[in-house]
C-alpha positions, 0 to 999 in steps of 0.5 A: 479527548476531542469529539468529532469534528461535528461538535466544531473540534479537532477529532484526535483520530485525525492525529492517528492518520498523520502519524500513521501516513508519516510512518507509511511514507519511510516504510514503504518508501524505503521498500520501493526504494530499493534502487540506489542501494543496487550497486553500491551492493553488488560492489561491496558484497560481490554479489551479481545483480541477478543474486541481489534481484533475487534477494530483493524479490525475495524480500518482497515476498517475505514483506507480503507474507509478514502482512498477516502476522502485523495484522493480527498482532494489530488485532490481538495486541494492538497498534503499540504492540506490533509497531514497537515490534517491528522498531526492533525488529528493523534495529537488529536487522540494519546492524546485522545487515551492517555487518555482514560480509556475505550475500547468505547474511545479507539475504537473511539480514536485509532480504527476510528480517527487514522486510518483516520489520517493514510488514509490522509498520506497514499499513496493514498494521495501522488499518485496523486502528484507523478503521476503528476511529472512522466511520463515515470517512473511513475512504478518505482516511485510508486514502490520506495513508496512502499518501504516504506510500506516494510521498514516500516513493517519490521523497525516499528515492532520491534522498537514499540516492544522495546519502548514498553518494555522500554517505555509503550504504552502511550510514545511509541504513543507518540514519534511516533506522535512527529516523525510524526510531525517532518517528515511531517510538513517540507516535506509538507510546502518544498517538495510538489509542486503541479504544475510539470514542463511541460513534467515531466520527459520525456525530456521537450517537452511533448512527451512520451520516447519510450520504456515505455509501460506504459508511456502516453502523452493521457490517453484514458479514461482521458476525464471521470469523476471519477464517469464515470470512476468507471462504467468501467470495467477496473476500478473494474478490478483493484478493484478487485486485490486490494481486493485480494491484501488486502485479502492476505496480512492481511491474513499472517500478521495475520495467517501466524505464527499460521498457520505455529505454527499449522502445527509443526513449533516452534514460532520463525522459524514460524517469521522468515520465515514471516519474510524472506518476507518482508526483500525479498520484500525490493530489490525486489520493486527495480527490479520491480519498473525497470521493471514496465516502461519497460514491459506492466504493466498489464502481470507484475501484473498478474505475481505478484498475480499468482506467490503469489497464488502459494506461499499461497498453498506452504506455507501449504504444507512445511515440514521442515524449509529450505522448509520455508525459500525458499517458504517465498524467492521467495513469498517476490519476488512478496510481493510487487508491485501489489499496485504500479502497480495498481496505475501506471495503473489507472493513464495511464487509466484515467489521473492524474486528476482523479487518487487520488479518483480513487485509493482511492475507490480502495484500499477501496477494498484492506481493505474490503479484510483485514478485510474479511480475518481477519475473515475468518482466524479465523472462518475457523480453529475453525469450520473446525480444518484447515488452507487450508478455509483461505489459500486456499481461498486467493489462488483462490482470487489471481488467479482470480486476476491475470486472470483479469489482464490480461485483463487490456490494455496492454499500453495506447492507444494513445501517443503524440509525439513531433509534438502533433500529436497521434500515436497508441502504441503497 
């Protein structure tokens, strides 16, 4: 096996992270893009679009709820384990999903058992190894996975739109679980090893590299069990952000261009400036994922969900298209990162052992917050004739977020050092 990247060679857990990302990109590209799937749908199954928003927020709600099983079957069974779980699971869904000629069908087949499938190869079930293998730059492994969800909402979309036109939704699902198969399968039988070498990516002794305020030999609270841990508050503090997190997200994916088409922007400068989002956020992960190890974790993350607040009210308030464009800019700069970080710091609270079912609970908040804005985006419109209920409650969220952010330990609190004695950390 390679030894860390301080010994001049390649360090292998680099490989878990690329393989991990280029998993994230069609699991969760194919999650957030579910739009050109809507009416090909609605069409073949004569179904409203009110029945498959339905199945669809459902489906989200079910992905969420999946989150804490992958992550303890990451935990209990391993990596291998929960990914080739969830390549069977896919399977049987798209054939069943194929199949059916009735929205019951379908929501059981698409809505509730491919969601799961996704959650099994979702990043909640592939923190837990990264974490294992990085130490000292564990945020910008995380970072780099989130790449992938970036890459994958601005690469899946388009490409399911044009099979779809050219293919049908049938053989479009299809392809993608063949990709998925191709993908997975290999990476999961060759790439994940679950036993990282002793001190990870710290140099080899065990001992955390200095200047890495979120690097831990200790974590303080690793002696805890996952259902001690999840009585912390430090804990439903991190909840809470995912909420927002969730909250906001699901909000633009789904509102964004309405709202913007409500407020006199035509369809396709409305796009475009959602899209100047993602394709900000892509670099930006990479920026991030270098500061995430050089600064305290917990200022970065607040920063994100306050800066992001600012861009949810700016975003009602634009008046021309360049006003778009510059607004979408800067609020793609903090786009991402506050799942990678969330993760990064639950990991130096209470350990990796933990991590996995830990961050899965968590990011069952960030899809309670997706479905709740679902809702709230529509409700708001029709019963006020204005965007500022859902938009402006997102803002208040992200604040709050981020002043509980703040709040989070500024690194972990004891360090071991080359002579296994603890130190404090600043």
């Amino acid at each position: 096996m390679s030894s860390p990247d301080s010994g001049g060679r390649w360090y292998f857990g680099w490989n878990i992270v690329v393989a991990s990302t280029c998993i994230t990109l069609l699991t969760v590209g194919m999650r957030m893009g579910i739009g050109p799937f809507f009416i090909p749908l609605v069409k073949d199954l004569g179904i409203s679009r009110t029945v498959l928003g339905t199945i669809v927020a459902l489906g989200m709600l079910a992905y969420g709820l999946g989150m804490p099983l992958a992550g303890h079957l990451a935990q209990t069974r391993g990596s291998r384990f929960v990914l080739l779980l969830g390549v069977v699971t896919v399977t049987v869904s798209i054939i069943w999903a194929v199949l059916t000629t009735s929205a019951f069908g379908f929501f059981l087949s698409f809505g509730i058992l491919f969601s799961l499938g996704l959650a099994f190869t979702s990043p909640v079930a592939l923190t837990p190894i990264i974490s294992r293998w990085f130490t000292r730059r564990r945020g910008k492994a995380l970072f780099y996975l989130s790449t992938g969800s970036m890459a994958g909402i601005a690469i899946m979309t388009p490409l399911l739109n044009f099979a779809i036109e050219h293919l049908g939704w049938q053989a479009t699902l299809i392809g993608f679980n063949v990709l998925f198969i191709a993908l997975v399968v290999p990476v999961a039988f060759r790439v994940m090893r679950e036993q990282a070498p002793p001190g990870t990516d710290t140099g080899g002794d065990g001992s955390a590299v200095s200047g890495a305020p979120g690097a831990t030999g200790v974590a303080p609270l690793a002696v805890l069990r996952t259902g001690e841990a999840m009585k912390t508050a430090y804990f439903w503090k991190v909840v809470a952000g995912m909420f927002a997190c969730g909250f906001s997200m699901n909000l633009l994916g789904t509102q964004g261009v309405p709202m913007l088409v409500d407020h006199h922007f035509d369809a396709m400068t409305a796009s475009l400036g959602i899209g100047v989002i993602g394709l900000v956020a892509i670099p930006s992960t990479l920026v991030l994922g270098q500061l995430a190890d050089r600064l305290p974790r917990r200022n970065l993350l607040a920063a994100i969900y306050l800066i992001r607040a600012l861009g949810f009210l700016a975003l009602l308030t634009v008046a021309t298209s360049s006003q778009l464009y510059l607004v979408a800019a800067i609020a793609g700069v903090v786009w991402a990162g506050s799942i990678a970080l969330s993760s990064a710091i639950l990991a130096d609270i209470y350990g990796i052992r933990t991590v996995g079912v830990l961050y899965g609970w968590a990011y069952l908040g960030h899809q309670i917050g997706a479905t709740i804005s679902s809702w709230l985006g529509g409700w708001g419109f029709d019963h006020y004739g204005t965007h500022w209920v859902a938009f402006g409650a997102a803002a208040a969220v992200l604040i709050v977020a981020g002043l509980t952010s703040l709040s989070l330990p500024a690194s972990v609190l004891h360090v071991v050092g080359p002579t296994g004695r603890r130190a404090q950390a600043s």
